[in-house]
SEKOL-167844 format. One line per 8 residues: number of its first residue (from 0); their letters; for each residue x, y, z of C-alpha. Coordinates in nm, 3 decimals. Layout:
N
NUM> A> X/Y/Z; ...
//
This chain:
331
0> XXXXXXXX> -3.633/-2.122/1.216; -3.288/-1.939/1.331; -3.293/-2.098/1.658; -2.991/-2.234/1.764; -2.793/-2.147/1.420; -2.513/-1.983/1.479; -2.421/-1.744/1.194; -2.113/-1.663/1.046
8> XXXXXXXX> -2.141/-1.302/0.919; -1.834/-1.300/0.640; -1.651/-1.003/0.554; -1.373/-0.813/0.439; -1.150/-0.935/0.183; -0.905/-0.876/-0.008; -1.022/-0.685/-0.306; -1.055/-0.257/-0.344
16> XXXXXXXX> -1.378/-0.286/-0.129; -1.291/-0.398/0.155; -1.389/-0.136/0.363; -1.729/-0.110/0.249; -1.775/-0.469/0.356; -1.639/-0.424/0.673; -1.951/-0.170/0.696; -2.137/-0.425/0.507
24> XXXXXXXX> -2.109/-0.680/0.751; -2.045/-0.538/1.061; -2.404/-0.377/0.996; -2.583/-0.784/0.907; -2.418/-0.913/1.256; -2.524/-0.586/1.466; -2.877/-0.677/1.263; -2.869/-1.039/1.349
32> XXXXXXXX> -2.827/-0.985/1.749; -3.135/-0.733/1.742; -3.314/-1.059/1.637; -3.187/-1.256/1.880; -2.947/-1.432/1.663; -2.596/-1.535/1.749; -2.371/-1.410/1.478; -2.024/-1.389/1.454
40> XXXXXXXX> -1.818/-1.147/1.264; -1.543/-1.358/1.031; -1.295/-1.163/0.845; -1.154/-1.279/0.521; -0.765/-1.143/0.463; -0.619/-1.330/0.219; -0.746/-1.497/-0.102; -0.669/-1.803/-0.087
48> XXXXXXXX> -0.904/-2.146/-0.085; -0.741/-2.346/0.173; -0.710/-2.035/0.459; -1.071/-1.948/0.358; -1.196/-2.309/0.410; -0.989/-2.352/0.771; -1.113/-2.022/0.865; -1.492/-2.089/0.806
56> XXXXXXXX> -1.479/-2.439/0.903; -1.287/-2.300/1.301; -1.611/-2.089/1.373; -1.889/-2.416/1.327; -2.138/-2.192/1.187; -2.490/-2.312/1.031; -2.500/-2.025/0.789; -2.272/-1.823/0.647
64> XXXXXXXX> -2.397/-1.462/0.586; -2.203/-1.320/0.278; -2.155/-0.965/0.316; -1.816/-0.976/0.085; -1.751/-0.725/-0.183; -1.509/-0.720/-0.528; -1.304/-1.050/-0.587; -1.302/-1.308/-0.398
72> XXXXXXXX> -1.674/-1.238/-0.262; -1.892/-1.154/-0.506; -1.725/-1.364/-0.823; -1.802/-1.763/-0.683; -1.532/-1.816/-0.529; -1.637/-1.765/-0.183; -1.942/-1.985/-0.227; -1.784/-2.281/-0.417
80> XXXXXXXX> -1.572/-2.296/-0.090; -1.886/-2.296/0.113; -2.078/-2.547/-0.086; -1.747/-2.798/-0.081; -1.775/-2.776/0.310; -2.167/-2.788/0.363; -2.231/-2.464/0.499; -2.510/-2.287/0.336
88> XXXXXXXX> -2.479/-1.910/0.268; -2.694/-1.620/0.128; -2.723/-1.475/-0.196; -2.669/-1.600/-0.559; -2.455/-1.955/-0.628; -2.054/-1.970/-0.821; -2.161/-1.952/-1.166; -2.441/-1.628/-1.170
96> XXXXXXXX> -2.195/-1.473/-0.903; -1.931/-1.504/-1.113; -2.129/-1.396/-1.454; -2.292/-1.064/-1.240; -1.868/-1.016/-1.121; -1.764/-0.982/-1.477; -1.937/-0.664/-1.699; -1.791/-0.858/-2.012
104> XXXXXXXX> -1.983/-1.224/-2.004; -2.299/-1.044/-1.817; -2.326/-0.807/-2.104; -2.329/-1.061/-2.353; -2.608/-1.251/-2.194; -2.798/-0.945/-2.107; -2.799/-0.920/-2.514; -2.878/-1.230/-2.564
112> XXXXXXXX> -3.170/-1.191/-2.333; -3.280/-0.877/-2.550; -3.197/-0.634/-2.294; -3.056/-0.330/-2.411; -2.702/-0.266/-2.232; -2.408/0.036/-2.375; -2.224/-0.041/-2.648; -1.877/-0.107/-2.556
120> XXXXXXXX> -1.543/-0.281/-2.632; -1.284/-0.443/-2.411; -0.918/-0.386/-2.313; -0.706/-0.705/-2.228; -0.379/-0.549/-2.051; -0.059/-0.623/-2.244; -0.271/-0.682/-2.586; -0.307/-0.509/-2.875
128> XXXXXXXX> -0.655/-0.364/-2.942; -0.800/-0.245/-3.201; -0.958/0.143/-3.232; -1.287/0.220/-3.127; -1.552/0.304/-3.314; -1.738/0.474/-3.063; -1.765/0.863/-3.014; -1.668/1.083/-2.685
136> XXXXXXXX> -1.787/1.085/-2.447; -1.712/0.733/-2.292; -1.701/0.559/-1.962; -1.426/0.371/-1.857; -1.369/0.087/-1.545; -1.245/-0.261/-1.492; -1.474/-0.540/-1.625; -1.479/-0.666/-1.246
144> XXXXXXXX> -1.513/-0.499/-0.928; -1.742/-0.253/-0.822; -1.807/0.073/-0.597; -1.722/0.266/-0.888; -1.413/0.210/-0.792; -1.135/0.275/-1.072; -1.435/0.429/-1.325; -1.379/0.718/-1.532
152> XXXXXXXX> -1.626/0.976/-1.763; -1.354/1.045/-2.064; -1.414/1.342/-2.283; -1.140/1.321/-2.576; -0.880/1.092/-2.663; -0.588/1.265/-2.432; -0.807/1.181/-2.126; -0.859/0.832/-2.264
160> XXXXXXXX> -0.505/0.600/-2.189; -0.487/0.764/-1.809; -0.819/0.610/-1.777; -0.740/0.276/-1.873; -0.396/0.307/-1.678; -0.634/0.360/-1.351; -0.919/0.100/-1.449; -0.618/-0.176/-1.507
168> XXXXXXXX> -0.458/-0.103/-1.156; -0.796/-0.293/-1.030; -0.828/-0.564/-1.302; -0.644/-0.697/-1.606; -0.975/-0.637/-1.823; -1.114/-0.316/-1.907; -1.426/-0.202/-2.024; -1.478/0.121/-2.240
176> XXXXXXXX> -1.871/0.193/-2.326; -2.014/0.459/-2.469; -2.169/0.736/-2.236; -2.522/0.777/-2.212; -2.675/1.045/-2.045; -3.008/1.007/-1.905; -3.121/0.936/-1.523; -2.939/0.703/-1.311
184> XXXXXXXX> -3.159/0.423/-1.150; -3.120/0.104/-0.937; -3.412/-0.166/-0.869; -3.353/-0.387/-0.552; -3.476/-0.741/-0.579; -3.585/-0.893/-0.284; -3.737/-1.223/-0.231; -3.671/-1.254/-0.639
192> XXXXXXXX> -3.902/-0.998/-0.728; -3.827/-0.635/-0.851; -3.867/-0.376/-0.527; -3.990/0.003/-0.638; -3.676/0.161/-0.857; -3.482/0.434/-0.661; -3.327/0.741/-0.844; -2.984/0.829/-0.780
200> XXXXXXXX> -2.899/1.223/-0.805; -2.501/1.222/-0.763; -2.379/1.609/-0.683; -2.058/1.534/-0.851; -2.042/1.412/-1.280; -2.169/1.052/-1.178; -2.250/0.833/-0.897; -1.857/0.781/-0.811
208> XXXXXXXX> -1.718/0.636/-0.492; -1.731/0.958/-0.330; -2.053/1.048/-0.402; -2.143/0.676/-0.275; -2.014/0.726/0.044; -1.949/1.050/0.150; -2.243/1.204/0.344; -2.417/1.505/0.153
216> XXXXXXXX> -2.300/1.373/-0.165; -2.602/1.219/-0.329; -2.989/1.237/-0.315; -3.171/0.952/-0.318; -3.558/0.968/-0.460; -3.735/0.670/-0.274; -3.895/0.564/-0.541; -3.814/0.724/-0.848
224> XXXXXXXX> -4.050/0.928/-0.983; -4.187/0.758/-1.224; -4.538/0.691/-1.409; -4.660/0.344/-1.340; -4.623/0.242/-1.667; -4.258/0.357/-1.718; -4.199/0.212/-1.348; -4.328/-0.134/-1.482
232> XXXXXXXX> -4.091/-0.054/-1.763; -3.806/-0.034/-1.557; -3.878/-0.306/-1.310; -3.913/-0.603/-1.558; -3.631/-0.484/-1.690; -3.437/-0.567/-1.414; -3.544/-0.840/-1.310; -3.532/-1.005/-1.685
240> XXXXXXXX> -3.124/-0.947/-1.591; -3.133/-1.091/-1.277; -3.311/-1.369/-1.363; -3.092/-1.377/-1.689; -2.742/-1.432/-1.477; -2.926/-1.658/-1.281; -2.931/-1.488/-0.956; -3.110/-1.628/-0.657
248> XXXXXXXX> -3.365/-1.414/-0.402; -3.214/-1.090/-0.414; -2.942/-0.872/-0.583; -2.909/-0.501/-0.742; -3.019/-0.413/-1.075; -2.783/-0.061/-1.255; -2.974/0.111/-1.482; -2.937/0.387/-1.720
256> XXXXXXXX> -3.291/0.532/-1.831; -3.183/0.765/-2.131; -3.402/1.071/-2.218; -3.644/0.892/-2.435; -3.736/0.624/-2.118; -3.545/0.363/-2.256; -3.389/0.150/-1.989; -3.026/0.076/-2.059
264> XXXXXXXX> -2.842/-0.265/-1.822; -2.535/-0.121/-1.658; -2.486/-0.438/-1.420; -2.580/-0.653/-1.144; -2.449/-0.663/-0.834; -2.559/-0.998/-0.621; -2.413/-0.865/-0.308; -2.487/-0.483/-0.294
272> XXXXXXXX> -2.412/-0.283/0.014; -2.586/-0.411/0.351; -2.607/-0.085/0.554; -2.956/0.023/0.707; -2.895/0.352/0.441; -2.783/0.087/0.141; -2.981/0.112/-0.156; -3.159/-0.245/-0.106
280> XXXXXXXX> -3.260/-0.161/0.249; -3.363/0.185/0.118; -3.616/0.022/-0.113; -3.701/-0.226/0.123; -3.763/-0.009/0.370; -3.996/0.190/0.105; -4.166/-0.101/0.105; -4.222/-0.159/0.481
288> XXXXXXXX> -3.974/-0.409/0.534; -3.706/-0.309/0.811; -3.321/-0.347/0.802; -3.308/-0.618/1.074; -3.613/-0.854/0.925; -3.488/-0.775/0.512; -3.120/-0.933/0.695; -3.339/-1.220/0.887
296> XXXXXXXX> -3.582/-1.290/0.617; -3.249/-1.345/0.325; -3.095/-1.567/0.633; -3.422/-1.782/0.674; -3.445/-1.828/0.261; -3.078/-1.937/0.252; -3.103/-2.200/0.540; -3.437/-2.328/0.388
304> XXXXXXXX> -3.377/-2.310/0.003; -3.041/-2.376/-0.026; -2.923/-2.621/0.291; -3.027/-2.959/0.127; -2.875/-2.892/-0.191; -2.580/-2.813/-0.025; -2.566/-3.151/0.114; -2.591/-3.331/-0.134
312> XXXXXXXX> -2.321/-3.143/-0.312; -2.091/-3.187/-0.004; -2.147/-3.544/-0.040; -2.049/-3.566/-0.358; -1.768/-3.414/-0.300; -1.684/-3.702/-0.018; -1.780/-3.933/-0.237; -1.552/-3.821/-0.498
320> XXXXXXXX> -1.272/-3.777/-0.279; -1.293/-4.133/-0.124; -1.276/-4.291/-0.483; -0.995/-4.069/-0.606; -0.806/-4.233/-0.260; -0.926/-4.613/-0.331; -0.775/-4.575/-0.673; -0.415/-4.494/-0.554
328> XXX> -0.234/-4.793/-0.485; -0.065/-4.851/-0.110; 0.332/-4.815/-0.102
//
């Protein structure tokens, strides 16, 4: 189906992550050629539409394989671009990418969806807030971004403002939930259905950047041991909040199971790491599916699901652009 497609594996960025997409993506391309696949390696560096559109549109891909992290990747902005220009692209569309991208709207729709997420307040930067009501200890991070990046466990309320100082250098919304302790988990979907759930086992107080990505760092149970029932448990779970944000074909479920095997939302991530030891590929992998056909197989379901809708979108743009013209009068 990939024959003669040339793929445009997109990377980079400009947010905090940018060099875990560089991994990210450098990893999908070196994929891609195993399979025979041309793919070329494009690298985003500077957030803005009309550099992003000139630079996709100067490669003449078929595909564009999004392997972006943090803003500017994972929050719709990236894929309004490519649905504007006609080139169809992995992964979940602007409006669940952008819900998943911010822990403040997701969380309310998680709720709404009856799925049980931390309670929490926000922090606007420059605003006044009002005190919390909830009890130490708490976890604090910006509302968007990800990698743990900027997140801090807070045990009293002289530890709390140089938390929110470090969550706002990464975004000007903060999120401050209560802490709950329990057993860190994280379901892969794949092919928009829940993979096995993996436990995470972080040597250091929680599953922080360094314990992400520092070798040694972190055990991974593949899957978590769980009964079947409290596995079931845990899979709907997440894929009620995928499926909730809208996502499409695959994405990354956090979840908190607290000591009584409740299942608490943390987030969704709709494009998690892409590394043959990422935590999709892990479960993947559990589940006899191989880095370079999990990368081939999400490349095949974008071209075929998502290429005549972008079409018709890019026409409409066309469309919308030659009547906007025909109704400004010649000089």
């Amino acid at each position: 189906m990939m024959e003669g497609i040339r793929i445009g594996v997109v990377m980079g960025g400009v947010s905090s992550e940018r060099d875990v997409s560089l991994k990210s993506g450098k990893a999908v391309a070196a994929a891609l050629k195993s399979r025979g696949s041309e793919a070329l390696e494009i690298d985003i560096k500077k957030a803005d539409k009309q550099y992003a559109r000139d630079l996709l549109l100067s490669y003449d891909i078929g595909l564009a394989f999004l392997a972006l992290h943090g803003s500017f990747g994972e929050d719709g902005k990236i894929q309004s671009i490519l649905e504007e220009i006609g080139i169809p692209y992995t992964g979940s569309g602007p409006r669940a990418s952008a819900l998943a991208m911010d822990k403040i709207a997701s969380r309310k729709i998680f709720q709404d969806a009856g799925l049980l997420c931390p309670r929490y307040y926000s922090i606007e930067k420059n605003r006044k807030n009002s005190k919390s009501v909830l009890t130490f200890p708490l976890v604090v991070k910006p509302a968007g971004g990800g990698s743990s990046i900027g997140l801090s466990i807070v045990e009293n309320q002289t530890q709390l403002k140089g938390a929110i100082d470090e969550a706002f250098r990464y975004d000007r919304k903060v999120i401050v939930e209560e802490y709950i302790a329990g057993r860190e988990l994280t379901v892969g979907i794949f092919e928009d259905s829940p993979l096995e759930a993996i436990e995470i086992k972080p040597k250091r107080r929680f599953f922080d950047y360094r314990a992400k990505y520092e070798p040694g760092q972190t055990e991974y149970c593949v899957p978590a041991a769980l009964s079947l029932e409290l596995m079931r448990v845990v899979k709907e779970a997440a894929y009620a909040a995928h499926e909730a944000l809208g996502c499409s074909f695959f994405s990354r479920v956090d979840i908190i199971l607290r000591h009584d095997n409740t299942p608490f939302i943390l987030e969704v991530n709709t494009i998690p790491g892409f590394t043959a030891t990422s935590l999709l590929p892990k479960a993947a992998l559990y589940k006899g599916i191989p880095f370079p056909e999990l990368i081939v197989r999400i490349s095949e379901a974008a071209l075929s699901g998502r290429a005549d809708q972008v079409k018709i979108n890019a026409r409409k743009v066309t469309l919308q652009q030659e009547n906007q013209n025909a109704a400004i009068p010649s000089l």
